[in-house]
MINUTI-508209 format. One line per 3 residues: number of its first residue (from 1); their letters; for each residue x, y, z of C-alpha. Coordinates in steps of 0.001 Angstrom, whole numbers, plus 500000, padded with zeros to 6 digits. Example, Ala and Ser with C-alpha at 12.3 -4.5 7.8 and 13.67 -1.06 7.14 Angstrom:
BEGIN
1) AS) 512300:495500:507800 ~ 513670:498940:507140
***
This chain:
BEGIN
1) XXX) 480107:497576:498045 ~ 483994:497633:499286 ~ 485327:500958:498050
4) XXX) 488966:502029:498551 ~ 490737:505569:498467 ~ 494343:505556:498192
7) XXX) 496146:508716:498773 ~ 499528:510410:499363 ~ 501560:509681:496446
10) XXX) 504362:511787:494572 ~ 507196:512583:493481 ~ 510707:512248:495306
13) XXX) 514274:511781:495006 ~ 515968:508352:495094 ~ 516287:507941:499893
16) XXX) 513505:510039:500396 ~ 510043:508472:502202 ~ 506548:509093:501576
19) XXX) 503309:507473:503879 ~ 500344:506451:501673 ~ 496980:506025:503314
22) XXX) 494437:503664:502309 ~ 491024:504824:503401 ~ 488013:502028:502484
25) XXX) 484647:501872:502834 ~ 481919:499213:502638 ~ 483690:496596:504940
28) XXX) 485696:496701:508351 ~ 489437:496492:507532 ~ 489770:494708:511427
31) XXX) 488103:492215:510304 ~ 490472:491064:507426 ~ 493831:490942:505883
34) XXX) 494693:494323:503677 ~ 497644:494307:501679 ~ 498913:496978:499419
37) XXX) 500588:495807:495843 ~ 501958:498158:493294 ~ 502127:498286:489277
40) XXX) 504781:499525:487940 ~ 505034:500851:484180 ~ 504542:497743:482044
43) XXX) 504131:495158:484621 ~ 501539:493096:486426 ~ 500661:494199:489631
46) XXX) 502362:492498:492711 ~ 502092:492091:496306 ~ 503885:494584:498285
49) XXX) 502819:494363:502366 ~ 500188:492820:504418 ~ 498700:492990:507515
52) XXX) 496378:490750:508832 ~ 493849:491203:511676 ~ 496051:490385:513956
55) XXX) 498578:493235:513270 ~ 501122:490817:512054 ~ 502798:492133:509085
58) XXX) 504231:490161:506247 ~ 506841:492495:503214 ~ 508232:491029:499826
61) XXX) 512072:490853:500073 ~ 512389:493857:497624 ~ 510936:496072:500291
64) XXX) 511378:494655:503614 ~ 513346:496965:505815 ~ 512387:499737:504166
67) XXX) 508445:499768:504156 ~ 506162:499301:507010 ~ 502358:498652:506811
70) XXX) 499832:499841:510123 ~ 496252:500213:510472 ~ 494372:502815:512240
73) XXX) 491096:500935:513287 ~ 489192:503837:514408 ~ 489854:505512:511157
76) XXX) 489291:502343:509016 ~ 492618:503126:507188 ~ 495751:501516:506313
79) XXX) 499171:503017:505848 ~ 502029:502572:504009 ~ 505264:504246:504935
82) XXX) 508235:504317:502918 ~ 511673:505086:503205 ~ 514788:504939:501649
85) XXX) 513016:504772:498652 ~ 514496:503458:495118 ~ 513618:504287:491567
88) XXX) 512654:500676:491041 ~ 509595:501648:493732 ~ 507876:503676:491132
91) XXX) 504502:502494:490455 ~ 501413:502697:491055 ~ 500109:501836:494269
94) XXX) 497074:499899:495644 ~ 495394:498704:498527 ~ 493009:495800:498944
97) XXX) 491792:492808:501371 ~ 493365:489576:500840 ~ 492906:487215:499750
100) XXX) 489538:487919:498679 ~ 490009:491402:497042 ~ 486835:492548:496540
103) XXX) 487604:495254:494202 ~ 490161:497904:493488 ~ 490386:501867:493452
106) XXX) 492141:504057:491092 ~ 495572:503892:493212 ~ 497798:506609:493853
109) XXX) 501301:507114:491691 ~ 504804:507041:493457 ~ 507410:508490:491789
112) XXX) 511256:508505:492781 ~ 513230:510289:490743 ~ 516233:512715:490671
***
């Protein structure tokens, strides 16, 4: 089975940055899209960032300019770096392949927060 480990959450202040890492298991992330999407208290989850196989990079207009998805192929991981960060980027946060999202892992919370 596809399992994913998202990691590097926390806590910061409103400008400040923070680099989530998606580690997965059970597939090749090469070989596919990944894209990260987020949850936020009392709202669906949404599409964040993708990358696609390719390297090409696609960002919803809330974040571009500010985020920036890679992938590590020898490590099988993908990354999420943010800066400038907002309070309205506090969620939840969630890696999968897309479109096909094979299943989900537990996520790892961003706070930003004075």
């Amino acid at each position: 089975q596809v399992q994913f480990v998202e990691s590097g959450g926390g806590l910061v202040q409103p400008g400040g940055s923070l680099r989530l890492s998606c580690a997965a298991s059970g597939t090749i992330l090469n070989n596919y899209a990944t894209a990260w999407y987020r949850q936020a208290p009392g709202k669906q989850r949404v599409l964040v960032a993708v990358i696609s196989s390719e390297f090409s990079t696609y960002y919803v207009d809330s974040v571009r300019g500010r985020f920036t998805i890679s992938r590590d192929n020898a490590k099988n991981t993908v990354y999420l770096q943010m800066n400038s960060l907002k309070p309205e980027d506090t969620a939840v946060y969630y890696c999968n392949l897309r479109p096909t999202r094979p299943g989900w892992g537990q996520g790892t919370q961003v706070t930003v927060s004075s």
